[in-house]
TORZAMAR-562573 format. One line per field, with one value per residue: x, y negated, z of N, C-alpha, C in turn. Coordinates in steps of 0.001 Angstrom, whole numbers. Example, Ala and Ser with C-alpha at 12.3 -4.5 7.8 and 13.67 -1.06 7.14 Angstrom:
<recs>
n.c1 = 13190 | 12850
n.c2 = 5690 | 2250
n.c3 = 7800 | 7080
ca.c1 = 12300 | 13670
ca.c2 = 4500 | 1060
ca.c3 = 7800 | 7140
c.c1 = 13200 | 12900
c.c2 = 3300 | -30
c.c3 = 7800 | 7870
</recs>
This chain:
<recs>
n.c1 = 67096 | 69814 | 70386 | 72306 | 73141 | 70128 | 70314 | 72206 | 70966 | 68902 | 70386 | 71474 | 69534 | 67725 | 69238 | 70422 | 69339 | 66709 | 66928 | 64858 | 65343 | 64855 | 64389 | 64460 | 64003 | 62403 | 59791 | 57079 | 56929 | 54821 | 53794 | 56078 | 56484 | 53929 | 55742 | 57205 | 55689 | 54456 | 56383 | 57569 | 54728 | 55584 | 57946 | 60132 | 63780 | 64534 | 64190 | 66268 | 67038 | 68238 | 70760 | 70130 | 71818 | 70150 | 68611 | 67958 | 68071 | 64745 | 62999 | 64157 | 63842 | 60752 | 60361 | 61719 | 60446 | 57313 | 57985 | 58664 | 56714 | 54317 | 55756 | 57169 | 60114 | 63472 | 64817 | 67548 | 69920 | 71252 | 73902 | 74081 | 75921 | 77249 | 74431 | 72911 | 71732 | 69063 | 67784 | 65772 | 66552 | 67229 | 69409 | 72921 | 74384 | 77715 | 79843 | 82737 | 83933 | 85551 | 86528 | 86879 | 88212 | 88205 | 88512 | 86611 | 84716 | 85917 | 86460 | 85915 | 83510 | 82919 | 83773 | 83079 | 80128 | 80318 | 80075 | 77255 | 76106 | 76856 | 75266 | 72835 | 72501 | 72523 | 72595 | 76352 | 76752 | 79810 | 80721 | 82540 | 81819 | 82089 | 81787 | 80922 | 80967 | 78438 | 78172 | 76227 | 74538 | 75856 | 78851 | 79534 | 78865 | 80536 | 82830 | 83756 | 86944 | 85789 | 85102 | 86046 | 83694 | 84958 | 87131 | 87212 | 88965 | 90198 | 88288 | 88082 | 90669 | 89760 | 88105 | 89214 | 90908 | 89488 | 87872 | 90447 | 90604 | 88980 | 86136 | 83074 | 80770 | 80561 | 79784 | 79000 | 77925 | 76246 | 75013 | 71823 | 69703 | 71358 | 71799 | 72500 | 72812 | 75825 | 78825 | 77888 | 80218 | 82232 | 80984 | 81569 | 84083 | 84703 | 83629 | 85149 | 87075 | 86606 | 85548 | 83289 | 79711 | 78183 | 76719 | 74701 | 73403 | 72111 | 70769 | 69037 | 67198 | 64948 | 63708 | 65648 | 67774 | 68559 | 69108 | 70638 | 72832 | 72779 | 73197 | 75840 | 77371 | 76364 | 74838 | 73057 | 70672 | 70055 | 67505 | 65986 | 64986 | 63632 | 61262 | 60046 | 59029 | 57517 | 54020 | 52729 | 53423 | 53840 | 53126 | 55990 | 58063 | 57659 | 58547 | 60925 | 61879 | 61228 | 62905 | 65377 | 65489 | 64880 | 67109 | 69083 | 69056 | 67002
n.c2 = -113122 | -111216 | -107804 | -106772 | -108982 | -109084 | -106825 | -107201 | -109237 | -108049 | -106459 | -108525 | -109723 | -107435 | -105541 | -103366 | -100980 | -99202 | -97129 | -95245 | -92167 | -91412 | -88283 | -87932 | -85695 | -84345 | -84630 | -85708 | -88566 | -90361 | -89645 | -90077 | -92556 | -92889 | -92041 | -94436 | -96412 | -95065 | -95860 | -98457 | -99489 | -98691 | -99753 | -99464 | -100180 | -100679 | -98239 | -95617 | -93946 | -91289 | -88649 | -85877 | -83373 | -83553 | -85270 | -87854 | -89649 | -89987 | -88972 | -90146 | -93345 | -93563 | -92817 | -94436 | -96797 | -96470 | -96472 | -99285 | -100469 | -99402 | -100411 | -103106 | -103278 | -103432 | -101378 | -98846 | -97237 | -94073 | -92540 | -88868 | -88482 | -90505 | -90274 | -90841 | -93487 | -95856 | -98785 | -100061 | -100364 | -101928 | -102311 | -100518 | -98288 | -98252 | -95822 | -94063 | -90693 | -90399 | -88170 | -86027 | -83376 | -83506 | -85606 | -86733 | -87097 | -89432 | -91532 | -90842 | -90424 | -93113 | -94704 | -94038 | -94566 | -97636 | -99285 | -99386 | -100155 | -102714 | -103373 | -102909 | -104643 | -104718 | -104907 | -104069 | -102210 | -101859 | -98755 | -96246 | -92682 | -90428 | -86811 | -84763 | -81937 | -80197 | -80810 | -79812 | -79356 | -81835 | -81811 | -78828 | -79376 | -81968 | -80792 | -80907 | -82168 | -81229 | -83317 | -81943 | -81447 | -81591 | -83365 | -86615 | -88847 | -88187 | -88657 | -91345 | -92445 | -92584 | -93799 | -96520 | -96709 | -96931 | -99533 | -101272 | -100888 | -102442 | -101566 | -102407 | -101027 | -98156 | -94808 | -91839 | -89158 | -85905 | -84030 | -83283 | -82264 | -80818 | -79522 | -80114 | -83651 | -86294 | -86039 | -88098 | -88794 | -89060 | -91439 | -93352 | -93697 | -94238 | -96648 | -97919 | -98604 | -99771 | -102838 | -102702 | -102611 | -99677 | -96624 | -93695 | -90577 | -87675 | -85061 | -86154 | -86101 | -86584 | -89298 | -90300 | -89191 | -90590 | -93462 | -92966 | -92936 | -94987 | -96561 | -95982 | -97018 | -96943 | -99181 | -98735 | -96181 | -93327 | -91292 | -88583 | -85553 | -84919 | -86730 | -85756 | -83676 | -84298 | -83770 | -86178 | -88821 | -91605 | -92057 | -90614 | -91850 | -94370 | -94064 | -93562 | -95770 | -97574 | -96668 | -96886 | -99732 | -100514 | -99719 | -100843 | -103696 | -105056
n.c3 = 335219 | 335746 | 335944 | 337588 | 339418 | 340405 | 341955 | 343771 | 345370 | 346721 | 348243 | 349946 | 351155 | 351906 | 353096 | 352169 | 349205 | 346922 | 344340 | 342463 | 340456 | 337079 | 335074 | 331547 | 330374 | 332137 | 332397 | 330358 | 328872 | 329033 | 331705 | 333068 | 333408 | 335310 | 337450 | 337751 | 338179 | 340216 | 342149 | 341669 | 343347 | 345779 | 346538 | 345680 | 344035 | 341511 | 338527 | 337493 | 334542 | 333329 | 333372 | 332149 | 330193 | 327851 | 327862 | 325491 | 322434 | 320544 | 322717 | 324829 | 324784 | 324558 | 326693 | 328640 | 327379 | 328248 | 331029 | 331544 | 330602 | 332765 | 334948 | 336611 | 337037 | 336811 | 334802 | 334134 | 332838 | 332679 | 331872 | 330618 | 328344 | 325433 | 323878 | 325338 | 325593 | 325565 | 323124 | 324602 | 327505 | 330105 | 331938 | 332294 | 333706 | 333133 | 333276 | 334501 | 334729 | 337384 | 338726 | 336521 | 334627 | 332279 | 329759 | 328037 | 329476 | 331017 | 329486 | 326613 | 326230 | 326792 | 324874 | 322597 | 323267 | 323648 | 321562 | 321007 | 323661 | 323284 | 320914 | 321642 | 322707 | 326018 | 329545 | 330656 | 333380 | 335686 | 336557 | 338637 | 338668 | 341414 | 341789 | 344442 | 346334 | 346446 | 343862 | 341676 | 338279 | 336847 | 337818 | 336877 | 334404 | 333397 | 334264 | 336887 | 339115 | 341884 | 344357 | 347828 | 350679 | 352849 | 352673 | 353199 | 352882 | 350016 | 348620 | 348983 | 348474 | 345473 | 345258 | 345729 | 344108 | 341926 | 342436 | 342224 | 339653 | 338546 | 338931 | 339294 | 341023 | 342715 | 342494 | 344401 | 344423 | 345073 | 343908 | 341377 | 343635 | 345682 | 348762 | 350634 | 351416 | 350505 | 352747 | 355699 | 357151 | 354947 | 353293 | 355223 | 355154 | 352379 | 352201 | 354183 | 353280 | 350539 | 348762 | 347436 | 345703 | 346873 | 346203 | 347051 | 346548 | 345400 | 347254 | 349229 | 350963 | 352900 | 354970 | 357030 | 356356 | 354714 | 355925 | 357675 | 355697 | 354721 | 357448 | 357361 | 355206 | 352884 | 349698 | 348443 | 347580 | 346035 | 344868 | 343817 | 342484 | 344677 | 344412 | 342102 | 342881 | 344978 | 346777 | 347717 | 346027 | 346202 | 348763 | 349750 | 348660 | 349767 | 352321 | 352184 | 351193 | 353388 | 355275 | 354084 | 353921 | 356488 | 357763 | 356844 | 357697 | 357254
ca.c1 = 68152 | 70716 | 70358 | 73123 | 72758 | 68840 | 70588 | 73076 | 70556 | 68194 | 70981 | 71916 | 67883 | 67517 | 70613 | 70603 | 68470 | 66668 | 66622 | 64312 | 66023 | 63536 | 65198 | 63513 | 64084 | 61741 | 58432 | 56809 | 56432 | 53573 | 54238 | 57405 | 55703 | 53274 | 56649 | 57528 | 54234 | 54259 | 58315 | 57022 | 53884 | 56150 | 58833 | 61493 | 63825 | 64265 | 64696 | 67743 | 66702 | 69087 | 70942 | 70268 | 72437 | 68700 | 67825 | 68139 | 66862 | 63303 | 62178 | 64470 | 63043 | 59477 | 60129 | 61944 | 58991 | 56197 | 58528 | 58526 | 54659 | 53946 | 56244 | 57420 | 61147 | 64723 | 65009 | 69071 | 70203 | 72113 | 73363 | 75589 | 76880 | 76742 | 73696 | 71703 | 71437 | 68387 | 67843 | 64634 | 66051 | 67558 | 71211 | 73425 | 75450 | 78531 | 80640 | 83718 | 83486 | 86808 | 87294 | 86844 | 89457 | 87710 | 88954 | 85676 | 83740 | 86538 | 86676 | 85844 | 81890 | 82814 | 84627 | 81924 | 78897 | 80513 | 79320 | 75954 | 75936 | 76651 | 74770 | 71689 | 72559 | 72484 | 74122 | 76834 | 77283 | 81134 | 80675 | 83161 | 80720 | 82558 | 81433 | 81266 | 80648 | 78719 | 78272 | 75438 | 74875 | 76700 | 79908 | 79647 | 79037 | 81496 | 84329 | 85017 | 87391 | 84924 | 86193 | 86035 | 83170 | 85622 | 87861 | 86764 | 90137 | 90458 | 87023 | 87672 | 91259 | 89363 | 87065 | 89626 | 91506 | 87786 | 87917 | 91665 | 90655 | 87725 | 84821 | 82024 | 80195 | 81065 | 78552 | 79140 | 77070 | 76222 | 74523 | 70879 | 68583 | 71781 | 71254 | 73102 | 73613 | 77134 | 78571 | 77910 | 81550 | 82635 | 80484 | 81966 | 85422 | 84389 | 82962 | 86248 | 88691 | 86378 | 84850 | 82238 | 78785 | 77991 | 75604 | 74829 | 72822 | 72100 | 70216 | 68677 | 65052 | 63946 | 64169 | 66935 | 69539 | 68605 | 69107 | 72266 | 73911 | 72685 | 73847 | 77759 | 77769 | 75612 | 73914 | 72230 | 70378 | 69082 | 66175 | 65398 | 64992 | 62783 | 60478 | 59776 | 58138 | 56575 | 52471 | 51907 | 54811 | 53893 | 54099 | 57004 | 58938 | 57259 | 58586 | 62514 | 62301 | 60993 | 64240 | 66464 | 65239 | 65202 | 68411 | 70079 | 68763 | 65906
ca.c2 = -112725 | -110051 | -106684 | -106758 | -109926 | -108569 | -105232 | -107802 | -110326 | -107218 | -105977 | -109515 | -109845 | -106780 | -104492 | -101772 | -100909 | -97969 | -96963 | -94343 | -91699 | -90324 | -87522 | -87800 | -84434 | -82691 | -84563 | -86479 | -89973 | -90933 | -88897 | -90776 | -93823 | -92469 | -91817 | -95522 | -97128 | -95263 | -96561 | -99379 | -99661 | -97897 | -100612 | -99185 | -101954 | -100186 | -97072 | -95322 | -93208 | -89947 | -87924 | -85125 | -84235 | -83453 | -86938 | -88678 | -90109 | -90092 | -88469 | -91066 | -94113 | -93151 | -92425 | -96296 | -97602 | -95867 | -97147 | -100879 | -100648 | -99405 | -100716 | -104142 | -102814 | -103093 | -100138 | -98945 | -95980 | -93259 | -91273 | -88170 | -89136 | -91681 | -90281 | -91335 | -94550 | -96766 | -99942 | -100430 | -100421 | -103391 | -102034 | -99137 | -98109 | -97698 | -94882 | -93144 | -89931 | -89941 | -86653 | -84883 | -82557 | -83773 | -86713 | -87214 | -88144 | -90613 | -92799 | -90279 | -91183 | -94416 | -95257 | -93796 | -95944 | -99246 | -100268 | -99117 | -101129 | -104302 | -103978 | -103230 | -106201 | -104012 | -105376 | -103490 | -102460 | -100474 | -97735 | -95115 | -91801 | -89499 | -85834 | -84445 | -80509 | -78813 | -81260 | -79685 | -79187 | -82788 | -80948 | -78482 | -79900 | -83015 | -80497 | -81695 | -81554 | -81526 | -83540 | -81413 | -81785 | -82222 | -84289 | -88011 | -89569 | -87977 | -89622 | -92932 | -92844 | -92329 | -94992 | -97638 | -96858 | -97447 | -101003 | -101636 | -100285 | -103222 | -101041 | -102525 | -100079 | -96602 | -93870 | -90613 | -87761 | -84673 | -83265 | -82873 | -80939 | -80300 | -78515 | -81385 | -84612 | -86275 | -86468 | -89361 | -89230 | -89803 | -92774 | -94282 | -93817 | -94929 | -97962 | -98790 | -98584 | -100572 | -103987 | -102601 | -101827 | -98248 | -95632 | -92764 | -89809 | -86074 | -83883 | -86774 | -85259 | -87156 | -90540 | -89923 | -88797 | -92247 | -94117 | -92368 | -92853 | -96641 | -97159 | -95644 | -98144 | -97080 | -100226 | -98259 | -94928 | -92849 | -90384 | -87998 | -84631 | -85174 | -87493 | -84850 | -82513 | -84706 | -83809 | -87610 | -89154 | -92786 | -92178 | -90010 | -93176 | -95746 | -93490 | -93258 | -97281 | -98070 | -96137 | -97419 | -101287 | -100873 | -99245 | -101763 | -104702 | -105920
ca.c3 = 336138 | 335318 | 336939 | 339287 | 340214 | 341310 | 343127 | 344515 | 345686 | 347299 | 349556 | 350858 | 351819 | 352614 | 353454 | 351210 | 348281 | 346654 | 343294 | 341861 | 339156 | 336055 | 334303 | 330581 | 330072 | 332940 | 331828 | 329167 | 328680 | 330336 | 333730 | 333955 | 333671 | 336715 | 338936 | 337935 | 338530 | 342222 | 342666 | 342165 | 344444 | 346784 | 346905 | 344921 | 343700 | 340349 | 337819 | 336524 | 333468 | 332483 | 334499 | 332024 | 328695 | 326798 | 327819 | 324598 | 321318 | 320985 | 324075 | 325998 | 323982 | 324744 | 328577 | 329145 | 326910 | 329243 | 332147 | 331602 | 330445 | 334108 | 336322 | 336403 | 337554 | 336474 | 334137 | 334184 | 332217 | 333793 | 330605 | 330664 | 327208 | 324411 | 323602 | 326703 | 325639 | 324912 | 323302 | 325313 | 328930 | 330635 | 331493 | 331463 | 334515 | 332171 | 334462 | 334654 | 335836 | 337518 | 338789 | 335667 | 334279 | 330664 | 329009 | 327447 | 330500 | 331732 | 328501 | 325931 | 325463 | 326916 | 323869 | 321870 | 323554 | 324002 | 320601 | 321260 | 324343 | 322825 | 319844 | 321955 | 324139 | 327593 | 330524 | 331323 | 335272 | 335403 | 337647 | 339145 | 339590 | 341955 | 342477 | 345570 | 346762 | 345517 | 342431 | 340675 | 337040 | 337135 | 338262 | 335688 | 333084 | 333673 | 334486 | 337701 | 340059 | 342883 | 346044 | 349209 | 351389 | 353775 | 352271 | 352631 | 352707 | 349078 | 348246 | 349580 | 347374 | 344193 | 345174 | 346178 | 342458 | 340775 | 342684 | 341321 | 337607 | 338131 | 338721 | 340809 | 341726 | 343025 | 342868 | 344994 | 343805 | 345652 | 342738 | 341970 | 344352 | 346685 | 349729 | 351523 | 351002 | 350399 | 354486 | 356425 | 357387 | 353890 | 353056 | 356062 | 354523 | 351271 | 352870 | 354851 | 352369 | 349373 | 349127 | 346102 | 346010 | 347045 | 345694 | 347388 | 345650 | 345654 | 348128 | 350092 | 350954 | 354097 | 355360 | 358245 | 355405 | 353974 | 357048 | 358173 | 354841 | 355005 | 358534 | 357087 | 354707 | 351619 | 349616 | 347445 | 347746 | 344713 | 344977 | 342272 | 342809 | 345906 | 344184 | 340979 | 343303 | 346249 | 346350 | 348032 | 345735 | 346499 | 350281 | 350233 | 348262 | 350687 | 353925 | 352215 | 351387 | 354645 | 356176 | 353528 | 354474 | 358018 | 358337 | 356063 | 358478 | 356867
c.c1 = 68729 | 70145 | 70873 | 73126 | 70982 | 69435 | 71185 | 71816 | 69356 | 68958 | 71353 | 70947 | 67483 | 67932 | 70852 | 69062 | 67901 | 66227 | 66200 | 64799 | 65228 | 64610 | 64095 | 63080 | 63091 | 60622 | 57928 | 56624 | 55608 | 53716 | 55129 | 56896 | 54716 | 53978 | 56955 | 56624 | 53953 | 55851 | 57702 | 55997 | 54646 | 57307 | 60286 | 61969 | 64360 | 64443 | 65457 | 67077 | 67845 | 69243 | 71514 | 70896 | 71290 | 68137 | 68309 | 67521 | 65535 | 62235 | 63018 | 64016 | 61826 | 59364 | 60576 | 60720 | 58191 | 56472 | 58022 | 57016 | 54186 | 54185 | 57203 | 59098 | 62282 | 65158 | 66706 | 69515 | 71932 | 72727 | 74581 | 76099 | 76415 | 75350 | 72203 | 71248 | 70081 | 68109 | 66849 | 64941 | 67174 | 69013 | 71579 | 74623 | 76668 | 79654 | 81358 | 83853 | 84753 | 87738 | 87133 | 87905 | 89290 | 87765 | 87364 | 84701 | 84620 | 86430 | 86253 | 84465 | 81701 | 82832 | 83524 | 80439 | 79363 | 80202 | 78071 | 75299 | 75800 | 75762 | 73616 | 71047 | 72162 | 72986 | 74631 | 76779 | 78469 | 81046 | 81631 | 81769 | 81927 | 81620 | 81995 | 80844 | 79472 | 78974 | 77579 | 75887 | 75866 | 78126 | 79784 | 79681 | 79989 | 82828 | 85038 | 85539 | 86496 | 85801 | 85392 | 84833 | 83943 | 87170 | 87614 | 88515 | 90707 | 89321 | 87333 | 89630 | 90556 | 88994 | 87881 | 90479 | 90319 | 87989 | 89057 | 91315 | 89332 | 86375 | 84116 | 81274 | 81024 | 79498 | 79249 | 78000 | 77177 | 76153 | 73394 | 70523 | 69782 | 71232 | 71380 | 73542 | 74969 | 77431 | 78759 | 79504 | 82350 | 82272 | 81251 | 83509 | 85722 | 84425 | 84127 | 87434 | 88316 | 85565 | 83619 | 81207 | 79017 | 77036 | 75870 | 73626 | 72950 | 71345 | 69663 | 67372 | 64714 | 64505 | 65142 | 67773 | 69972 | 69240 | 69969 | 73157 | 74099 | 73264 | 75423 | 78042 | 77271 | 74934 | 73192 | 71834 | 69623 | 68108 | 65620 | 64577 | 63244 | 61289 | 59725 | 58711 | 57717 | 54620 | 52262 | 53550 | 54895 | 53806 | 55212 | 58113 | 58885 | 58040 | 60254 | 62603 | 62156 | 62930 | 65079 | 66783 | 65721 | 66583 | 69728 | 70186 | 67927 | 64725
c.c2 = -111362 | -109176 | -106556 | -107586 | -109639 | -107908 | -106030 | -108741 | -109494 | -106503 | -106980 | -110036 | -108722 | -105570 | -103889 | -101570 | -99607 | -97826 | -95228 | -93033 | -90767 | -89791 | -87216 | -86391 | -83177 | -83352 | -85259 | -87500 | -90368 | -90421 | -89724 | -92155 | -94163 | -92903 | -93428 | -96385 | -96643 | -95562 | -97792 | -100077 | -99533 | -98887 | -100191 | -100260 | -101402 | -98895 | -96892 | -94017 | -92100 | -89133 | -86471 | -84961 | -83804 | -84785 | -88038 | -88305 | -90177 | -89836 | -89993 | -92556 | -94069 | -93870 | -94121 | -97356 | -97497 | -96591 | -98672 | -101202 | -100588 | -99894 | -102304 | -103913 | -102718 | -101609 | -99986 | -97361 | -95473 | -92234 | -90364 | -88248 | -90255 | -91871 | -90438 | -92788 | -95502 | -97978 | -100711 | -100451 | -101617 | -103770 | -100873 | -99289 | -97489 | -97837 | -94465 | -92129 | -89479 | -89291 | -85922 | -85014 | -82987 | -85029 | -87398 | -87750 | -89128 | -91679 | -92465 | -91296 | -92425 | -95436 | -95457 | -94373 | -97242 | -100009 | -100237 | -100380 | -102419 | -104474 | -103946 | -104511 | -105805 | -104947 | -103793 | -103727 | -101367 | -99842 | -96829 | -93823 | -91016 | -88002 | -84722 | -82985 | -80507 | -79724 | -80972 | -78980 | -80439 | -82376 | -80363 | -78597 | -81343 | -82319 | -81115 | -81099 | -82189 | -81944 | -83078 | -82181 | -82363 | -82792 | -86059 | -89060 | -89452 | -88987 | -91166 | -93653 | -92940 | -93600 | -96722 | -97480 | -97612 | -99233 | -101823 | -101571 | -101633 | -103241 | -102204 | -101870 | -98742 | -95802 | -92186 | -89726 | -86227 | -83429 | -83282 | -81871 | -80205 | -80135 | -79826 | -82491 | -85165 | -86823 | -88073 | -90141 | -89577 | -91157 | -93897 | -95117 | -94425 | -96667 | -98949 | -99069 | -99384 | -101588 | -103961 | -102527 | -100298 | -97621 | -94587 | -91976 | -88089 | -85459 | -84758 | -86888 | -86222 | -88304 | -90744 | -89522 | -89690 | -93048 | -93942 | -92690 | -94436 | -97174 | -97135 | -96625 | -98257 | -98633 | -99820 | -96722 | -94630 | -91775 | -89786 | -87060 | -84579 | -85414 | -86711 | -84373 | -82611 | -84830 | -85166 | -88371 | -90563 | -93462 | -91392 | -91248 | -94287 | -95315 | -93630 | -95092 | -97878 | -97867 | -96715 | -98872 | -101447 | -100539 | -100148 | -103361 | -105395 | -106646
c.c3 = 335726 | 336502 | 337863 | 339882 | 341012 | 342294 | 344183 | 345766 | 347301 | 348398 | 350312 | 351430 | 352372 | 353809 | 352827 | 350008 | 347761 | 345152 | 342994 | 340515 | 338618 | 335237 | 332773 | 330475 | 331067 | 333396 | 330898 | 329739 | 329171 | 331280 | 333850 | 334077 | 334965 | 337079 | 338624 | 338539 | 340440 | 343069 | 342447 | 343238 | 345651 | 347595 | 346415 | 343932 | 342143 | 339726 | 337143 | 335725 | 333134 | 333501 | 333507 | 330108 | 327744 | 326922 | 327207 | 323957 | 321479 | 322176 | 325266 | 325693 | 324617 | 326445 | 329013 | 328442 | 327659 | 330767 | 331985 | 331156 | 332181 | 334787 | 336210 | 337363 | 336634 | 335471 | 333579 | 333836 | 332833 | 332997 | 330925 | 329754 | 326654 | 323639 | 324328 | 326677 | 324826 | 324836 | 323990 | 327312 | 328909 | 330692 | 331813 | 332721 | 333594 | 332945 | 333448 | 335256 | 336595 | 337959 | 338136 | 335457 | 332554 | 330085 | 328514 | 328309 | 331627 | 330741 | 327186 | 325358 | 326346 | 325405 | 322750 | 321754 | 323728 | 322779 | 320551 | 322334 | 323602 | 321657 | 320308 | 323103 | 325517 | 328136 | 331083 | 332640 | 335331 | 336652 | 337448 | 339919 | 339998 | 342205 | 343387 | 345680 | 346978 | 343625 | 341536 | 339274 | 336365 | 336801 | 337520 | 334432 | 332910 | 333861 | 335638 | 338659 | 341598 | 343927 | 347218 | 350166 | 352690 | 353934 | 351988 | 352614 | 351203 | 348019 | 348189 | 348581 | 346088 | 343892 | 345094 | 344633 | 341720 | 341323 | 341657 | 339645 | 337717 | 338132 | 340141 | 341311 | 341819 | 343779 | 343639 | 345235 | 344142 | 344536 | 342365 | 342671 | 345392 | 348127 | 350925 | 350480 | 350671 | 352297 | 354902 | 356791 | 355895 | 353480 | 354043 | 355547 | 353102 | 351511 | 353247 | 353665 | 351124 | 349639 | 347889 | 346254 | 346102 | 347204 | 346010 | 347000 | 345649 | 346821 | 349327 | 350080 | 352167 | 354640 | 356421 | 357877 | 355270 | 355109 | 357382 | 357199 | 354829 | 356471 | 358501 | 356567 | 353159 | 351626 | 349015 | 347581 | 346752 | 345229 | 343494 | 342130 | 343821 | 345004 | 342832 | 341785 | 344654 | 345961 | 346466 | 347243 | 346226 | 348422 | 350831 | 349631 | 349115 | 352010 | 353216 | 352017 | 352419 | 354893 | 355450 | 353961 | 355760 | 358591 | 357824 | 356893 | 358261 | 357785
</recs>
């Protein structure tokens, strides 16, 4: 079974879904294999690999190898360039970042990985990532034009172009380790105005962010940040999938 057809199949059973995000770059290979092995136990419905632009070649190789040894989970690469890509994971959210000011992360190192993709036989999934205020190192390093915390009507255009341009998914990205999540009142607006999946991500520490963003109209909630530097990591993942499930209608 294809990947999105899984993600797809997990929000129409369960409501909403939660995917786990390992950044190669901030531990070795076997630890990340740990955080997969307790995303899995935990009920996480799979792992997105990057995030960071050190997370490639050999170190990112390694870390999706260690992954799929541990965790019997969807492994879906998350790369900030062409060089985030490995032929060892499953598929390849292959985004647009389409409020940058930088050509190169709208189509630039699209252009540049799309033979990579196919020659490693990924499935593509076409994602629109949006970033939102504050935007992180994300936001900086993407060049973007951050959309207004309190601007969701600006958000929810971006998002409804990404549908038109073909995308199916739309990710909206706080940043890592933001202070706040992306607002509830945006997702809502997102929600109303597109018929896509929707991934929501960034600064979502406790299961009542989750739950609130899933009751707007998130199907998908990422967790990254959080999950690095939780002492009980396999019941702090079990307590945000609970909320993600139950709030989705499971």
């Amino acid at each position: 079974m294809k990947v999105e057809e899984r993600l797809r199949r997990v929000i129409a059973k369960e409501g909403a879904a939660h995917l786990t995000l390992i950044d190669p770059a901030k531990q070795a290979p076997k630890a990340a294999g740990e955080i997969a092995l307790d995303a899995a136990a935990a009920g996480s419905d799979g792992i997105m690999v990057g995030g960071s632009t050190r997370a490639g070649g050999k170190l990112l190789d390694q870390t999706v190898q260690e992954i799929k040894k541990a965790a019997d989970l969807p492994v879906i690469l998350f790369p900030a360039s062409e060089a985030g890509i490995s032929r060892y994971a499953d598929a390849i959210f292959f985004m647009s970042m389409l409020n940058s000011r930088n050509p190169y992360f709208i189509t630039g190192a699209q252009r540049l990985g799309a033979p990579l993709v196919k020659r490693f036989k990924l499935e593509p999934i076409p994602m629109a990532y949006l970033l939102i205020e504050p935007g992180g190192t994300a936001g900086r390093v993407g060049k973007a034009d951050l959309i207004p915390r309190d601007k969701p009507e600006l958000a929810a255009a971006y998002a409804l172009a990404a549908q038109y341009l073909g995308m199916r998914f739309i990710y909206l990205e706080a940043g890592s380790g933001a202070k706040q999540p992306v607002p509830v009142g945006m997702v809502k607006a997102v929600r109303k105005a597109t018929d896509v999946t929707l991934i929501v991500g960034g600064g979502i520490r406790a299961p009542k962010a989750a739950a609130e963003r899933v009751n707007a109209g998130a199907d998908i909630i990422v967790t990254g940040t959080l999950v690095e530097r939780a002492e009980d990591r396999r019941a702090k993942i079990r307590e945000l999938v609970k909320a993600v499930k139950s709030s989705g209608g499971a």
